[in-house]
C-alpha positions as CSV (number, residue, x, y, z in Angstrom):
1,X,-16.5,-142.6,-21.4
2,X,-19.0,-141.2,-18.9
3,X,-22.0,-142.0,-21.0
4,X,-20.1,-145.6,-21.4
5,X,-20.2,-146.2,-17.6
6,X,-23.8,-144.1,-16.8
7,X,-25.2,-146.9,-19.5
8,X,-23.3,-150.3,-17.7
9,X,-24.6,-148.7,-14.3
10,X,-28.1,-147.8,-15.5
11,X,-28.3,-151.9,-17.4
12,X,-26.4,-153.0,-13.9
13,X,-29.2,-151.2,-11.7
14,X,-31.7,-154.0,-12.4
15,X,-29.2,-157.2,-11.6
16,X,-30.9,-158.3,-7.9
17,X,-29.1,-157.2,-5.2
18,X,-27.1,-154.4,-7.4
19,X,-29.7,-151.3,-6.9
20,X,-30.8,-150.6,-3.5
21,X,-34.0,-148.4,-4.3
22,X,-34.5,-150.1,-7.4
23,X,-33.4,-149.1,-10.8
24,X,-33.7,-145.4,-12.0
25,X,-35.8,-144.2,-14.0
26,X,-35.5,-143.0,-17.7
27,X,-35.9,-139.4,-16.6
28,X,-33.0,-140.1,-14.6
29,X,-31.0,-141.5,-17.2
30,X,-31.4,-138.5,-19.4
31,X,-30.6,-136.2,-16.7
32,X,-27.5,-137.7,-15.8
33,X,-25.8,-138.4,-19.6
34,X,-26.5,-134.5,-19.6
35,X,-25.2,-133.3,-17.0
36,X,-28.6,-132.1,-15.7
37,X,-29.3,-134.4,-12.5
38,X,-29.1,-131.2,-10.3
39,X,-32.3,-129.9,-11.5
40,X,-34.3,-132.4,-10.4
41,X,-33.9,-131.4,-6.8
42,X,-30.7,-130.1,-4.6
43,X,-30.7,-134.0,-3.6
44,X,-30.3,-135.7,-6.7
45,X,-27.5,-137.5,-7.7
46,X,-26.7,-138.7,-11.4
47,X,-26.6,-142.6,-12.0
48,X,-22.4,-142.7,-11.6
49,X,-22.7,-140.6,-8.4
50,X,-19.3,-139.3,-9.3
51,X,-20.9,-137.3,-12.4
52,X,-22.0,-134.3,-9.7
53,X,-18.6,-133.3,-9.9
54,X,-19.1,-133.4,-13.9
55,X,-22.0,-131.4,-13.9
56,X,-19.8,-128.5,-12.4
57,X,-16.6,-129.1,-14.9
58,X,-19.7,-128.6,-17.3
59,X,-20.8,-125.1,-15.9
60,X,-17.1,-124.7,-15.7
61,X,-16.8,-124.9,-19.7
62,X,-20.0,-122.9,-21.0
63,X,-18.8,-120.1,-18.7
64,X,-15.2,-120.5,-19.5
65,X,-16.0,-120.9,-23.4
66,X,-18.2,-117.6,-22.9
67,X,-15.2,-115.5,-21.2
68,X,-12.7,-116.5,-24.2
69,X,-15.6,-115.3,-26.4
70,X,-15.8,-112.0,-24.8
71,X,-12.0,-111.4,-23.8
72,X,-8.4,-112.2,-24.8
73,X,-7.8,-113.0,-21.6
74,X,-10.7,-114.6,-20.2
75,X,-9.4,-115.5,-16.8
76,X,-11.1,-112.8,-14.9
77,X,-14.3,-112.3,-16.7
78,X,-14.7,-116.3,-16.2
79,X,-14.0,-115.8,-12.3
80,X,-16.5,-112.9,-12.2
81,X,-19.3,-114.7,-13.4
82,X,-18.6,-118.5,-11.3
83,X,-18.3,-116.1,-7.8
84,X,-21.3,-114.3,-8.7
85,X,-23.1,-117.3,-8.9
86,X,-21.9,-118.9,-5.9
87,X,-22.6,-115.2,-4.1
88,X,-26.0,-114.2,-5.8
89,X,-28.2,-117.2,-5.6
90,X,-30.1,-116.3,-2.7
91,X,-30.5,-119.9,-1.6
92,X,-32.3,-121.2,-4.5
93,X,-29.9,-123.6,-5.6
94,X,-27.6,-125.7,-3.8
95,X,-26.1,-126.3,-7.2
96,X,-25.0,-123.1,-8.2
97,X,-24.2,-122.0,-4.5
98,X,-22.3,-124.5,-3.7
99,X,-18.2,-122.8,-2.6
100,X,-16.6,-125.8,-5.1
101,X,-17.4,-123.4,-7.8
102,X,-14.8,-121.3,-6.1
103,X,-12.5,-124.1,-6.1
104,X,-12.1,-123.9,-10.2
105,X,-11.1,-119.8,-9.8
106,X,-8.5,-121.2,-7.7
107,X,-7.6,-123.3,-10.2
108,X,-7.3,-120.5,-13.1
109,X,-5.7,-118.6,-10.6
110,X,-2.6,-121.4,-10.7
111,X,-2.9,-121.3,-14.8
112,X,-2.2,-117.8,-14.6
113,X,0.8,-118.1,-12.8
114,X,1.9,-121.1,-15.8
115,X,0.6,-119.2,-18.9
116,X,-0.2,-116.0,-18.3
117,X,2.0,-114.4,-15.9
118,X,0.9,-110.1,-16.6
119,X,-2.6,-111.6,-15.2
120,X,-1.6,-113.8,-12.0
121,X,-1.2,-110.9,-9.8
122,X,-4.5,-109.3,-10.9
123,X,-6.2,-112.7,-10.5
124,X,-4.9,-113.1,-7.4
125,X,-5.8,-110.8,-5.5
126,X,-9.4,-110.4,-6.9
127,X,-9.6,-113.9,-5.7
128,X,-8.1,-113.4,-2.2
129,X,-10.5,-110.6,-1.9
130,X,-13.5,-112.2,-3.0
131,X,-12.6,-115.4,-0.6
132,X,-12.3,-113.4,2.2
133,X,-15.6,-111.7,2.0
134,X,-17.7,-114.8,1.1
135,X,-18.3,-115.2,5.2
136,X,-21.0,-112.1,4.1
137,X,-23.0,-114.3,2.0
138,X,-25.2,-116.2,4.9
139,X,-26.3,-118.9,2.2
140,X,-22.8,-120.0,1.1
141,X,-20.8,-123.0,2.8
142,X,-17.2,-121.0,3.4
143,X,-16.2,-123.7,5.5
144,X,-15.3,-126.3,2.6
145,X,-13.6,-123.9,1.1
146,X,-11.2,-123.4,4.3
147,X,-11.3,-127.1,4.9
148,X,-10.8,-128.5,1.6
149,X,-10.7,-125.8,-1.3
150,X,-7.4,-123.9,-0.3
151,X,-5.6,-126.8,0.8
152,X,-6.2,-128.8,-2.2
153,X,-5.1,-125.6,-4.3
154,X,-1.8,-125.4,-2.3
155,X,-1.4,-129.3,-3.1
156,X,-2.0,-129.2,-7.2
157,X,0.5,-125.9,-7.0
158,X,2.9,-127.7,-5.5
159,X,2.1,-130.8,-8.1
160,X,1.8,-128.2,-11.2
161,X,5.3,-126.9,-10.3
162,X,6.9,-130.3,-9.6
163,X,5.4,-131.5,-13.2
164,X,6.7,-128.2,-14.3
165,X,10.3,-128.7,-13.3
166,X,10.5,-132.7,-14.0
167,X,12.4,-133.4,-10.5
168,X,10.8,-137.3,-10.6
169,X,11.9,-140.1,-12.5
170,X,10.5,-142.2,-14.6
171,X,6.9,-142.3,-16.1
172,X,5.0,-143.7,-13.9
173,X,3.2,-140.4,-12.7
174,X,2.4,-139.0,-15.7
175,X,1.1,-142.1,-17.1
176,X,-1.1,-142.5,-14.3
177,X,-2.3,-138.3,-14.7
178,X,-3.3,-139.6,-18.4
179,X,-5.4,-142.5,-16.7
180,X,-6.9,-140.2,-14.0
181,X,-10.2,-140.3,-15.9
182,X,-10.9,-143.6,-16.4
183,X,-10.0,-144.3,-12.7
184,X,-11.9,-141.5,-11.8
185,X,-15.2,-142.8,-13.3
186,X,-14.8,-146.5,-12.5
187,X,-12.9,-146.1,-9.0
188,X,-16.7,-145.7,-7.0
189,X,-17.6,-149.2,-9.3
190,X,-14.8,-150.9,-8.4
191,X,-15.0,-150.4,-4.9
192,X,-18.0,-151.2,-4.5
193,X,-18.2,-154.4,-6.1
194,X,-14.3,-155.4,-4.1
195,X,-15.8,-154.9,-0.5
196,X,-18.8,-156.8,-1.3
197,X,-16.6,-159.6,-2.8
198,X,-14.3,-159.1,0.1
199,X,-16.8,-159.4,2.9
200,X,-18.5,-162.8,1.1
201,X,-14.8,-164.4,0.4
202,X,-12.5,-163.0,3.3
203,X,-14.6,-161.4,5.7
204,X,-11.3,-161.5,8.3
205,X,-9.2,-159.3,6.3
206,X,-7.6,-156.7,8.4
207,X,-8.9,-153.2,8.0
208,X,-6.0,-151.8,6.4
209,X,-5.2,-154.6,4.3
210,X,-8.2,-154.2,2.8
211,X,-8.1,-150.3,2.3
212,X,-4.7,-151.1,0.4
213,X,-5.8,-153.9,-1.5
214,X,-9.3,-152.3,-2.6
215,X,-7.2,-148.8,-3.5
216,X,-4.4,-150.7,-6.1
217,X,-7.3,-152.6,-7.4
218,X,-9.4,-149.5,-7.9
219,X,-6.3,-147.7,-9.8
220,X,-5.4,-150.8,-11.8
221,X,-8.7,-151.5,-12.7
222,X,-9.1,-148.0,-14.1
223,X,-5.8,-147.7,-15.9
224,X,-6.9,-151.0,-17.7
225,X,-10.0,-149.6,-18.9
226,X,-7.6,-146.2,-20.1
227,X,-5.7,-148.3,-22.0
228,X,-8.4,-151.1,-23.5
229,X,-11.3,-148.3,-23.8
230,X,-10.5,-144.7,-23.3
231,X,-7.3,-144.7,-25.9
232,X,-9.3,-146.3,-28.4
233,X,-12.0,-144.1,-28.4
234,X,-9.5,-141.2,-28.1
235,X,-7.7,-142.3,-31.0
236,X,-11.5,-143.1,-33.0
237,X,-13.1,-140.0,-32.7
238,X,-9.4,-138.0,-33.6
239,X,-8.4,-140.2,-36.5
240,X,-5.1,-140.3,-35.2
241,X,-2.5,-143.9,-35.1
242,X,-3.1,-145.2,-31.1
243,X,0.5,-144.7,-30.7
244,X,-0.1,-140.7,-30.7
245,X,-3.2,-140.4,-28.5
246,X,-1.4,-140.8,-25.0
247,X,1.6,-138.4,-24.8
248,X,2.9,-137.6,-21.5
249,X,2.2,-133.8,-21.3
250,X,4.3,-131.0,-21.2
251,X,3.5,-128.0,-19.0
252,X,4.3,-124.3,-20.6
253,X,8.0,-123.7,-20.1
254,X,9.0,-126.8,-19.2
255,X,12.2,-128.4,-20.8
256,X,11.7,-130.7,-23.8
């Protein structure tokens, strides 16, 4: 799906009046459908800006692949490694230092408490301690971790548990969670191409009519690419009947 969208962008870029600097080059291109834009300089940005965050779900995986490699629980030799590198880099990449990298050890640190509850404790508090000495490292940016990292933790807990315990109705959620991919890659696209729309067709639309409008456009226009693309290619590359490729998931321990 990423590669589908980094190609339409990349073929988009040179449509007048689409590109602002022009269209990117090939180098570019390459850089981006591998997940490698960030070492072409600390301000590069891959064709679907969106795919920075990508690039760290990447690391996320080689590291994390590594650690079940090395461990039968891998949750703490996975965090080791991702805060070294946000503590160790001695300013020579914003990539690897950048305190998002922390964000995903938060994130284990919530599957621990799902799936592996002997290690949540552990986990915690080598993360708590690590956070609270990160304000040592002069080169690393603790403030979006305080700003933005905790509190989205505390918000997916809170989401993980209500998942977890099924207290909403209907399937609306979940169905959207299974989407969250395809909106996520398209949603930049789509906004984009609405407020330019918007300011040559209704240029007198109230501010927060707008917002609205443009945000359920964005989502339905990336749940209709979930269900017309992403399922099928889903249910191509794992040979299995489209009816089976979107189940709504069920978190460990929850009832069935």
């Amino acid at each position: 799906m990423y590669w589908i969208v980094t190609l339409a962008l990349f073929a988009l870029s040179y449509l007048p009046g689409i590109a602002r600097a022009g269209p990117p080059d090939v180098d570019l291109l390459l850089r981006s459908m591998f997940f490698l834009s960030w070492t072409k300089g600390n301000e590069v940005y891959p064709i679907l800006n969106v795919g920075w965050s990508l690039e760290y779900e990447v690391l996320f995986y080689i590291i994390a692949t590594a650690g079940m490699a090395l461990a039968k629980r891998p949750w703490g030799i996975t965090a080791f490694i991702m805060l070294a590198l946000v503590t160790s880099g001695r300013g020579t990449s914003f990539f690897l230092q950048n305190p998002i990298i922390v964000e995903f050890v938060l994130g284990m640190t919530i599957a621990t408490a799902l799936i592996d509850r002997p290690s949540f404790l552990p986990m915690l508090a080598g993360t708590a301690l690590v956070i609270a000495t990160l304000a040592l490292a002069p080169t690393v940016q603790v403030w979006r971790l305080w700003m933005f990292g905790l509190p989205s933790a505390v918000v997916v807990a809170g989401a993980v548990m209500l998942d977890n315990r099924r207290s909403y109705a209907g399937r609306i959620l979940p169905e959207l969670g299974n989407a969250s991919y395809s909106i996520y890659l398209t949603h930049v696209v789509v906004i984009s191409l609405a407020c330019k729309l918007m300011v040559k067709l209704a240029p007198a639309t109230p501010l927060p009519v707008a917002i609205a409008a443009i945000s359920i456009l964005s989502v339905a226009a990336g749940y209709v690419v979930y269900r017309v693309l992403e399922l099928r290619l889903t249910s191509l590359i794992s040979r299995r009947p489209l009816r089976e490729v979107s189940p709504v998931h069920q978190m460990p321990g929850s009832n069935t």
